[in-house]
C-alpha positions as CSV (number, residue, x, y, z in Angstrom):
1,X,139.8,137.2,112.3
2,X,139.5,134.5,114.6
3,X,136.6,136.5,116.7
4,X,134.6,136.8,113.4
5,X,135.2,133.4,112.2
6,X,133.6,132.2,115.3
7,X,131.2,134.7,115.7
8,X,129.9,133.6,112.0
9,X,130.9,130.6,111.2
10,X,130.8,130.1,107.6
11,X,129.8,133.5,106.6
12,X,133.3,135.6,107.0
13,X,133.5,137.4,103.7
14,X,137.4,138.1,102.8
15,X,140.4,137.2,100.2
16,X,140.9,133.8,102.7
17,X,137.6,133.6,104.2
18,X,135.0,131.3,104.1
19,X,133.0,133.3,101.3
20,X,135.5,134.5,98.8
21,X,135.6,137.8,98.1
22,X,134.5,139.0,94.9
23,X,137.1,141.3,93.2
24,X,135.8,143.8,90.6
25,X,132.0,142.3,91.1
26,X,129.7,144.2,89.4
27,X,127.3,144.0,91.8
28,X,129.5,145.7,94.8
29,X,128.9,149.3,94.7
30,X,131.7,151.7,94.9
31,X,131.1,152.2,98.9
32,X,132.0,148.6,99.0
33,X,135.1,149.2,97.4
34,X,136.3,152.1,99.0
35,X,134.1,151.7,102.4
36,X,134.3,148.1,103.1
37,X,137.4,147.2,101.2
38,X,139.9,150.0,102.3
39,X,139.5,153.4,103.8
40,X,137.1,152.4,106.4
41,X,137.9,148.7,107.0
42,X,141.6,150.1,107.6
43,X,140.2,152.7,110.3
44,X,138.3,150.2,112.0
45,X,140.8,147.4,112.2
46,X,143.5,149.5,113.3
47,X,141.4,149.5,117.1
48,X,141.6,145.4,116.7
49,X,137.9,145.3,118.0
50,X,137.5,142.1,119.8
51,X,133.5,141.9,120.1
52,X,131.2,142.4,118.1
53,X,129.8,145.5,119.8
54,X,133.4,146.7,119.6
55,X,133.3,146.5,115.7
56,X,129.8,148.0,116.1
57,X,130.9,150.6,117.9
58,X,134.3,151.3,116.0
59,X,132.3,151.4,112.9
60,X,129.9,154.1,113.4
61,X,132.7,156.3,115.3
62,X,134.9,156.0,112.0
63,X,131.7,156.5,109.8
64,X,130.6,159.9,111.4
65,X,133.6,161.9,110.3
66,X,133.5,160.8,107.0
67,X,133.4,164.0,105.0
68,X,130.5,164.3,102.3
69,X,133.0,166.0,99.4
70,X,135.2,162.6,99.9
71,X,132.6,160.4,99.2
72,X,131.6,162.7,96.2
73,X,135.2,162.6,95.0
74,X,135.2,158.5,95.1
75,X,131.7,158.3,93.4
76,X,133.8,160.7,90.8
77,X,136.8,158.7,90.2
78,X,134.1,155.6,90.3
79,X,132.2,156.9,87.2
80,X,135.4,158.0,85.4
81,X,137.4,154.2,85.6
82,X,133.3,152.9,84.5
């Protein structure tokens, strides 16, 4: 966290960030929830980038697997709990 904090200062987005996070915002979208909130942020952090080119990089190898019948199965559950 400290490599984003100072990377963007005032603009780190979590529960003890700078920004709060929003919970249950109407205006995220379910691939915020699911991509940016848990299964990808998860994948990603597990490597503890340490640059931003590192996250970068971390993100789009954990994106490219991503099967397309998973993220059908999220939007599912999305529009069954809406």
């Amino acid at each position: 966290m400290t490599t984003f904090r100072n990377t963007f200062p005032g603009h780190l987005i979590s529960r003890f960030g700078d920004v709060p996070w929003p919970p249950r915002s109407p205006d995220l979208s379910t691939c915020d929830f699911f991509l940016g909130g848990g299964y990808l942020k998860s994948r990603v952090y597990a490597h503890k980038p340490h640059t931003l080119n590192d996250l970068k990089e971390d993100i789009r190898q954990e994106i490219r697997p991503i099967d397309r019948q998973l993220l059908a199965r999220v939007m599912d559950d999305f529009k069954k709990k809406a």
